[in-house]
N, C-alpha and C positions, 0 to 999 in steps of 0.2 A: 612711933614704932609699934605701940602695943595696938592700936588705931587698926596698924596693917594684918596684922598676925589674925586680928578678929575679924577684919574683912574679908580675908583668904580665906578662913576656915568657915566662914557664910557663905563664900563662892563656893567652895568645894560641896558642900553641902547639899546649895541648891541645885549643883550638875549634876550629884549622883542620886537626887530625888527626878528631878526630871529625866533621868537613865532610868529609875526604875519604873515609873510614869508609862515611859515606852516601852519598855519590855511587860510590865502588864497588861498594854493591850493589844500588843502582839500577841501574846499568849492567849489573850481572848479571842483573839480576830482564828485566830487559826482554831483552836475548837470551835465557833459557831463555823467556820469553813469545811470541817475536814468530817465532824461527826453529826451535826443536825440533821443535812440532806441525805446522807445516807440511811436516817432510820425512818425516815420520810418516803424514801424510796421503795425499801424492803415489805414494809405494810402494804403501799397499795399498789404494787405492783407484782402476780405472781405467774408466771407462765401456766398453762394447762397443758394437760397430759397430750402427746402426741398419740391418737387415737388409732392412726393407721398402722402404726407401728406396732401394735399390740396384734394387731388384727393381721397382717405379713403373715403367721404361720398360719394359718385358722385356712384350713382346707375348703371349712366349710364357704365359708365368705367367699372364697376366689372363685369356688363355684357360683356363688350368687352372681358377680361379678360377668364372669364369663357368658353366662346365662343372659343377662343384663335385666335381671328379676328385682326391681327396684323396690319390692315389697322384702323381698328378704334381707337387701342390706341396709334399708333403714331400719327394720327389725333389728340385726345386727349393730350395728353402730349404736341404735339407740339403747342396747344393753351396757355396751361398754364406751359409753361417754355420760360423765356426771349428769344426774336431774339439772343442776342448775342452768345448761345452756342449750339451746336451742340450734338447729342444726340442717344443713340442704347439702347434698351430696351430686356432686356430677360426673358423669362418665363420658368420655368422648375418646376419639384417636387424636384428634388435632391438640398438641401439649398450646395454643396459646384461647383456646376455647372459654371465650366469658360466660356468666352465669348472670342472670336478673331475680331483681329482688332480692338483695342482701340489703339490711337496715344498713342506717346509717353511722353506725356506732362502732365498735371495736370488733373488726371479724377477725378469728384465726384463721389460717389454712393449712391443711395436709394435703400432701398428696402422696399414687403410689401407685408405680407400676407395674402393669398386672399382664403379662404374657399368656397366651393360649397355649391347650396343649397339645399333643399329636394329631390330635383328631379336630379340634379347632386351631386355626392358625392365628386367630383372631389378637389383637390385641390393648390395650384399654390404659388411658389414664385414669386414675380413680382420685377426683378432687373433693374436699371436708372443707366445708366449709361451718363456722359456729362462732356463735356468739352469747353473751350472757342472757340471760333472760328478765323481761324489764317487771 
């Protein structure tokens, strides 16, 4: 009888070491799941500024635009888009109009449409396109 009482109590024992066995590495599993890849993520991946958007009020731009003085808005652009990336800009009326010569690596794109005014009726898709610089 004393046999059994010690045997139970070495059962019990070994079930709630191996309960807790499981629960710590569940507990593990789930933080290397839930917190790693996200701080993996956050570092190397960061959106860039939406370029055209800034540039929407700038009177002066729409007239470059307008004009299609390709001198003056990559002047433009090239103030207000960081040193670090490199950049080719398109303008056409056809919104599915591809561009040549984009490298091969991570390109962003903006765009923004740019209507004419009483005296030009004209009017212009404005494509950004940029990428980082190697």
């Amino acid at each position: 009888m004393v046999n059994t009482k010690i045997k139970m109590k070495a059962d019990k024992q070994g079930i709630f070491r191996t309960i807790e066995a499981f629960i710590a590495v569940f507990i593990t599993f789930i933080f290397l799941t839930v917190f790693i890849p996200q701080q993996r993520e956050q570092t190397a991946f960061q959106t860039p500024p939406n370029v055209l958007a800034t540039l929407r009020g700038n009177d002066d731009f729409r007239n470059c635009v307008i004009q299609q003085n390709f001198t003056c808005i990559n002047q433009t652009v090239d103030r207000n888009l960081e040193d670090k990336y490199e950049f080719k800009v398109n303008l056409s009326v056809n919104p599915n109009a591809a561009i040549r010569g984009l490298p091969t690596t991570r390109v962003y794109a903006n765009s923004m449409f740019v209507a004419g005014n009483t005296t030009n009726s004209t009017s212009l898709i404005v494509r950004l396109y940029f990428w980082a610089k190697e």
